[in-house]
C-alpha positions in Angstrom: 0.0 0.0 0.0 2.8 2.4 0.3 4.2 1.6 -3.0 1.1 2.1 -4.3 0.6 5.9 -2.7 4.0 6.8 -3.4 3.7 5.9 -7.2 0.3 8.0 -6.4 2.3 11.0 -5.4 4.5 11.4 -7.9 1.6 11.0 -10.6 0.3 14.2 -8.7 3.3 16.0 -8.9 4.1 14.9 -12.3 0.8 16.4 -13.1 1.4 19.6 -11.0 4.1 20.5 -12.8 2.7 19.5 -16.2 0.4 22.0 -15.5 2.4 24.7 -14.2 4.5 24.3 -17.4 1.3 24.2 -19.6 0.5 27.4 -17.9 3.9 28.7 -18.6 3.9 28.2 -22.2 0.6 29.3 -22.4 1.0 32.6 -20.7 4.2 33.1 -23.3 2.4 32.6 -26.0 0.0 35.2 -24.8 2.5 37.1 -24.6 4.3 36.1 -27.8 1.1 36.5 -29.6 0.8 40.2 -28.0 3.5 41.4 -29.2 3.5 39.9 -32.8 0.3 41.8 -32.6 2.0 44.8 -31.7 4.3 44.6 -34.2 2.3 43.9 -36.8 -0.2 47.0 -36.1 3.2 49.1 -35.8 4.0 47.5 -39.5 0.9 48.3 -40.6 0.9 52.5 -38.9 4.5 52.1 -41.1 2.8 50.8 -44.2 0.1 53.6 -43.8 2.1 56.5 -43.0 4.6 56.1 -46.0 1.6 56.1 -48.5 0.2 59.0 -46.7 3.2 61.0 -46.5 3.9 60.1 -50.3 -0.2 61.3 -51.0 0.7 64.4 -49.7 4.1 65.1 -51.4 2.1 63.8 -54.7 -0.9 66.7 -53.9 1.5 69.1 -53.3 3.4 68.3 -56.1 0.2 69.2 -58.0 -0.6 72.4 -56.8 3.0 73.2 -57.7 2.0 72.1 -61.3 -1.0 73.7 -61.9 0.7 77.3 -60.2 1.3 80.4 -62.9 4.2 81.1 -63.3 4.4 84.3 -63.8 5.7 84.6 -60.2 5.6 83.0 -56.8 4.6 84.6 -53.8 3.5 83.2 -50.2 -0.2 84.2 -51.4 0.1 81.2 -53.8 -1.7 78.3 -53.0 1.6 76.2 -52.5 2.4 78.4 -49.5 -1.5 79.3 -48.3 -3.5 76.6 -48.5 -4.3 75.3 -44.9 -7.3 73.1 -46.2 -5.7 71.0 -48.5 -2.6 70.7 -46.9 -3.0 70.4 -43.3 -4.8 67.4 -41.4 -5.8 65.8 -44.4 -7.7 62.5 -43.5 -6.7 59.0 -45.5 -7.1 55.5 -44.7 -6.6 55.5 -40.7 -4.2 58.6 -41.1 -3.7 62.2 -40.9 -1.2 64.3 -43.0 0.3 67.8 -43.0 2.1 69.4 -45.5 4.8 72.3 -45.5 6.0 73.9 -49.0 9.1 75.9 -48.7 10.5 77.7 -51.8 14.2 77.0 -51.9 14.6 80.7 -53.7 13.5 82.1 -50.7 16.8 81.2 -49.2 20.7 82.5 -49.8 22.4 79.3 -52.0 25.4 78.4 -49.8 27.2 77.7 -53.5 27.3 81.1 -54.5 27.0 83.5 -51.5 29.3 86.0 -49.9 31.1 85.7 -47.0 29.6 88.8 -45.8 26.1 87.7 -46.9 26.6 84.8 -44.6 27.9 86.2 -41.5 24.5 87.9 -41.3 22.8 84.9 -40.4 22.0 84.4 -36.7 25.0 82.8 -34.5 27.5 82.6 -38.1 31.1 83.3 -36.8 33.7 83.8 -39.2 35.8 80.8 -38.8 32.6 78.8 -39.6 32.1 80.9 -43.1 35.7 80.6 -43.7 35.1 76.6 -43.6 32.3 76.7 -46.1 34.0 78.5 -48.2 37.2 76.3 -48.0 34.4 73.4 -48.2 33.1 74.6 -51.8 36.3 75.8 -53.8 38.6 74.2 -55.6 41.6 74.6 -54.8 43.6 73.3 -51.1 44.7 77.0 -50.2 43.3 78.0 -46.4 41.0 80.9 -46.2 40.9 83.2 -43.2 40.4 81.0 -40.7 39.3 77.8 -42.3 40.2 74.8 -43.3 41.1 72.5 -46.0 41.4 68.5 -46.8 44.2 68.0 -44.1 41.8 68.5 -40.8 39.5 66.4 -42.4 41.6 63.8 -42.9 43.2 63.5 -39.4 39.9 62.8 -37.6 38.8 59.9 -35.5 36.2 59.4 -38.6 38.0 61.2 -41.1 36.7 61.5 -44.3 37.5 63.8 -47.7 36.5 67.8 -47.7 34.1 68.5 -51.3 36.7 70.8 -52.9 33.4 71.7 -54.6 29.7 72.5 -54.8 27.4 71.2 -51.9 25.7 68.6 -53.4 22.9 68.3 -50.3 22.2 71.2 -47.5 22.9 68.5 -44.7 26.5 67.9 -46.2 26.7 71.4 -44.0 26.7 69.2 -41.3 30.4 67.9 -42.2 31.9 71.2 -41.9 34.4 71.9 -39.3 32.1 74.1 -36.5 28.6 73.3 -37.9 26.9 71.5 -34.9 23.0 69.9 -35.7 21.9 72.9 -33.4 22.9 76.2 -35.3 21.5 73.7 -38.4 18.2 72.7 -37.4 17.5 75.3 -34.6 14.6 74.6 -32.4 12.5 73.5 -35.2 13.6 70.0 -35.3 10.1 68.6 -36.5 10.0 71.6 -39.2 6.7 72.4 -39.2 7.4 76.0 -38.5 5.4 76.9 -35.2 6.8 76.7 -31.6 5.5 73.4 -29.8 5.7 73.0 -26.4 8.9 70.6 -26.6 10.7 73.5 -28.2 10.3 76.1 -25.5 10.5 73.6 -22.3 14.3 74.4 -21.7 16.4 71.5 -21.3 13.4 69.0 -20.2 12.8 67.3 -23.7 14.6 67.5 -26.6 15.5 69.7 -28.7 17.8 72.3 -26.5 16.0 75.4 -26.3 16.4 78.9 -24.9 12.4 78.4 -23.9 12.4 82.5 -24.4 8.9 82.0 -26.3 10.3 82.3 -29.4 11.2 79.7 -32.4 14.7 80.6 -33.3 15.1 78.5 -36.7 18.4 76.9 -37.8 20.3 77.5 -41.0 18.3 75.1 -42.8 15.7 77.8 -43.0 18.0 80.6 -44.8 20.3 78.8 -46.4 20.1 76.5 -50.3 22.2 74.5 -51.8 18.9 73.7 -55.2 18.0 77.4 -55.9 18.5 78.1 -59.9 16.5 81.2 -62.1 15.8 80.3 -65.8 17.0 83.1 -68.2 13.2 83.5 -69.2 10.6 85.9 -68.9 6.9 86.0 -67.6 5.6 84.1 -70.9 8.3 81.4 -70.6 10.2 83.5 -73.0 13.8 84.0 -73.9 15.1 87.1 -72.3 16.6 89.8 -74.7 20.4 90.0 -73.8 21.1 93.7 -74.1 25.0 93.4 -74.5 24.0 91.6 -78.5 20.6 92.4 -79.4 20.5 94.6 -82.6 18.5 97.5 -82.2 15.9 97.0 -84.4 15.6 93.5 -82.0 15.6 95.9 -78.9 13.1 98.2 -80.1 10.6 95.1 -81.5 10.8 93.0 -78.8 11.0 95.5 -76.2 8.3 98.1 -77.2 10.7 100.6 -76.8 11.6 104.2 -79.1 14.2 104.0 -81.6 15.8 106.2 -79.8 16.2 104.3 -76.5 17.5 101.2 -78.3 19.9 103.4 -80.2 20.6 104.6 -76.2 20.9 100.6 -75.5 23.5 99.8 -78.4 26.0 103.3 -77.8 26.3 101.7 -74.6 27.4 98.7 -74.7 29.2 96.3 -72.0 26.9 96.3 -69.3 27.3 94.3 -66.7 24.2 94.3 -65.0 20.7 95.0 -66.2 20.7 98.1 -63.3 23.3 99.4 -65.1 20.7 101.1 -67.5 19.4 103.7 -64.7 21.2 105.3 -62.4 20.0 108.3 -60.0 20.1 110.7 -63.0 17.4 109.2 -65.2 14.7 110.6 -65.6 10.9 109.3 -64.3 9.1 109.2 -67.3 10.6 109.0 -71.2 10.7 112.4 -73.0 7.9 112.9 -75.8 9.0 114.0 -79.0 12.6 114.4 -80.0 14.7 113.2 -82.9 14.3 109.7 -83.4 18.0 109.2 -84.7 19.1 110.7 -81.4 20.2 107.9 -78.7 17.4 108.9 -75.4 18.4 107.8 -72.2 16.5 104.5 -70.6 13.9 106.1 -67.8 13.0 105.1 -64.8 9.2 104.3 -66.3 10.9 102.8 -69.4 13.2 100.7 -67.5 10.5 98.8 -65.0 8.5 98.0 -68.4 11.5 96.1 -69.7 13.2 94.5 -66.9 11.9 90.9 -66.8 12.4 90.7 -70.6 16.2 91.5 -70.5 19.1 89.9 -69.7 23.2 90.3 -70.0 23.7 86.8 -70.6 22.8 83.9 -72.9 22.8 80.8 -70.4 19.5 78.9 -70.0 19.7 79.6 -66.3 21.6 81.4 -63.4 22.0 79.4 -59.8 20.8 80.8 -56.6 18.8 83.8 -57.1 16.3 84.9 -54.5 12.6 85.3 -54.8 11.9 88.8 -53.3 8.4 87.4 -52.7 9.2 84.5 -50.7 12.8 85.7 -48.5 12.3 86.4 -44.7 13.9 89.6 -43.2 17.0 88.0 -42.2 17.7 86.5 -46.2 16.5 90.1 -47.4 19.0 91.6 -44.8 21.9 89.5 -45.7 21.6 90.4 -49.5 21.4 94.2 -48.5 24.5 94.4 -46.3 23.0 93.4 -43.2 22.8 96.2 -39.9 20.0 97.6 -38.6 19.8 100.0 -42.1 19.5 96.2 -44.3 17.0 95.1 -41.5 14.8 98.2 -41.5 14.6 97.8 -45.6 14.2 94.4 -45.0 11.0 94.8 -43.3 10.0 97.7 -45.9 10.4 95.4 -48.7 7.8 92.5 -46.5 5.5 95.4 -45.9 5.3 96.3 -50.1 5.1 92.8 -51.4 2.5 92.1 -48.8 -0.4 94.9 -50.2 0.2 93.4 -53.7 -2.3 90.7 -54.3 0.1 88.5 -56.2 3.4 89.8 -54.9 5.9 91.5 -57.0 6.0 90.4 -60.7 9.3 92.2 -61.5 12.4 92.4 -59.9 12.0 96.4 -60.9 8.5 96.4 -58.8 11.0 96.9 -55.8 11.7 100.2 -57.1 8.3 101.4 -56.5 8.7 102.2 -52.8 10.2 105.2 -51.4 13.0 102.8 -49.7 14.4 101.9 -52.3 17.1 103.8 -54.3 18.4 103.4 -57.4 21.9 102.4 -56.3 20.7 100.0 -53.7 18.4 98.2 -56.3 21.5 97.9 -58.4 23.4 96.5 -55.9 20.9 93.9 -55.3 19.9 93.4 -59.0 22.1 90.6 -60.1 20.9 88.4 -57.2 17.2 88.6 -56.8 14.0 87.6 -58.8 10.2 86.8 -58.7 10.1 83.3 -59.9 11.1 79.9 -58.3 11.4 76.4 -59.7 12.9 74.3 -56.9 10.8 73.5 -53.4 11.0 71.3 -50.8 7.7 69.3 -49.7 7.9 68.3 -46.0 4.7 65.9 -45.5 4.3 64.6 -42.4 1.6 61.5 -41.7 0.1 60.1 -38.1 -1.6 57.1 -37.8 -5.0 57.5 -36.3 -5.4 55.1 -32.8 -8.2 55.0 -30.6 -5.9 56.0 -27.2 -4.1 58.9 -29.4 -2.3 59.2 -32.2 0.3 56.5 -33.3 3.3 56.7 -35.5 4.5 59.4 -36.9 6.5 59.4 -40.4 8.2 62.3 -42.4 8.6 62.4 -46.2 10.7 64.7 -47.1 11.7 66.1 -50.9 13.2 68.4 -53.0 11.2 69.1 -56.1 12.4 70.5 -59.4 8.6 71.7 -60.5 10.6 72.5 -64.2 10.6 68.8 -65.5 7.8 67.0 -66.7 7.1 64.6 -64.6 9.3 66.5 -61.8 13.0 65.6 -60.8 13.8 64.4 -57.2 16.8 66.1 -56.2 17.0 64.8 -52.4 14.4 61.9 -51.1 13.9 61.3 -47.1 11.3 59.3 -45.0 11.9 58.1 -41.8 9.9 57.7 -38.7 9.8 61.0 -36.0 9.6 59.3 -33.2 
């Protein structure tokens, strides 16, 4: 009888523990299962949010298309168009869209040192690096550097000795720190969200002063490009070779001021034409063998149909219509004076319905003077062909909202279908 209640016992705790590791393997399996769920709705919020983000590059990409071109302003519906391109619904998503016009920004390829020491926290040594970054040649400038500090890093790798090919290759200069290049805007939706004005509780770092300060990212371009063509899509007139019978047809102008045009030859700007002497308005009458100065009146008529050069385009112009005070600044010398005109120049474009449609429209406020305008000339314009499209998608969840995913792109609107000059997409958070 005790054999047979021992062999009892350990039947009972054979069983006991076949059930304790039934339970086990049951409860991970549960578990197992949870999480495969989990992954698999993450997957899916993944799967969704890349189509979303790509729907909304895609509708943005149409506006873009069917825009005039005549010029581009912030009153266009690429820039001003909350209900199509913010918190648009699709398939268990929401999506946001940001335009930004990459002519509204100084192209780190072309500009001046002194035009980028006006941006906000710029020190010399770090322009002397860019420019040592985007030349040619192995010769130090200033206080910069060439291929040898490059090389002898922990990670070293080879300086460009040429144009930036990307804006984020600024981010391999010597001195250029992720925080002067993406400022407190690191989800670059332009407004101040709470994360970016809580100090050093959640990231980004931020001087929580109530204010978004904005990183180089937002002023500077390394896309930006101006075709040498007029409001039609037409071939400018290149005033150094035109005849003048070609100046006065094409351009509506006298006989007179085309013979003016051809006596004076060499120009090297278009602003070159006026200067603080001309007169307002054209003279009437007159003999129309005798060469008549280009006016004032004359000259704003003709602007956007003349040129000094044949190329089919000219890199990194800025869109007068489109550039913040400090871009606007930096092009007019900077200070408190390039500031204040700056802001003059923002308050004009603003009470035109459509912005300025000629570079010679800036001229029409009392600001502006002749040799200022002439300074600036070369370098501005009206129209833009290159943006980037920053669409961001959610995933819609009952307790909140879920994954977040940003598609990021820099569009060449000139090509048919449009060029991709820089693709991104990659989760927020």
């Amino acid at each position: 009888m005790k054999t047979y209640g021992s062999k009892n016992a350990l039947v009972l705790v054979a069983v006991l523990w076949l059930k304790v590791l039934l339970v086990a393997i049951v409860a991970v399996a549960a578990r197992n299962s949870r999480l495969d769920l989990k992954v698999r709705a993450v997957g899916t919020e993944e799967l969704r949010c890349r189509w979303a983000g790509r729907a909304g590059l895609e509708k943005a990409a149409g506006i873009l298309y069917e825009d005039t071109r005549e010029s581009d302003s912030l009153t266009d519906l690429w820039s001003d168009n909350a209900a199509d391109l913010n918190d648009v619904l699709l398939e268990g998503c929401h999506f946001s869209v940001r335009v930004i016009d990459e002519a509204s920004k100084l192209n780190v390829n072309i500009a001046t040192k002194e035009q980028l020491l006006q941006l906000p926290d710029m020190l010399e040594e770090i322009v002397d690096a860019i420019i040592d970054w985007r030349d040619t040649d192995d010769t130090v400038s200033g206080l910069g550097v060439e291929g040898g500090y490059y090389e002898t890093l922990a990670y070293p790798y080879k300086i460009r000795n040429g144009p930036f090919r990307t804006l984020r290759e600024l981010l391999l200069v010597k001195a250029v720190t992720e925080q002067l290049f993406y400022g407190e805007d690191t989800n670059f939706n332009g407004q101040l969200d709470y994360n970016e004005n809580d100090g050093d509780l959640s990231p980004p770092a931020d001087d929580e002063d109530g204010e978004l300060d904005l990183g180089w990212i937002e002023y500077l371009s390394c896309y930006s490009y101006d075709n040498n063509t007029d409001a039609e899509g037409s071939q400018k007139i290149n005033i150094n070779s035109a005849s003048q019978s070609q100046l006065r047809d094409s351009l509506g102008i006298s006989s007179s001021q085309a013979k003016w045009i051809v006596d004076n030859r060499s120009h090297s700007s278009i602003a070159n034409l006026i200067n603080n002497n001309s007169p307002k308005e054209p003279s009437q009458g007159g003999n129309p063998d005798q060469a008549q100065a280009i006016d004032i009146q004359t000259f704003c008529s003709i602007a956007d149909k003349i040129t000094i050069s044949n190329s089919q385009k000219a890199d990194g112009k800025v869109n007068i219509n489109t550039a913040s005070e400090i871009v606007l600044a930096a092009l007019l010398g900077g200070g408190d004076a390039g500031m204040q005109l700056a802001e003059q120049i923002i308050g004009y474009r603003e009470e035109q319905l459509y912005g300025m449609e000629s570079i010679a429209d800036i001229l029409q406020f009392e600001g502006m003077s002749v040799d200022t305008f002439k300074k600036i000339a070369d370098s501005i314009t009206v129209r833009s062909n290159v943006y980037t499209i920053r669409s961001s998608a959610t995933a819609d969840r009952a307790r909140g909202d879920g994954l977040t995913l940003t598609t990021e792109a820099v569009l060449d609107r000139t090509s048919t279908p449009y060029e991709i000059l820089y693709w991104y997409q990659g989760a927020n958070n």
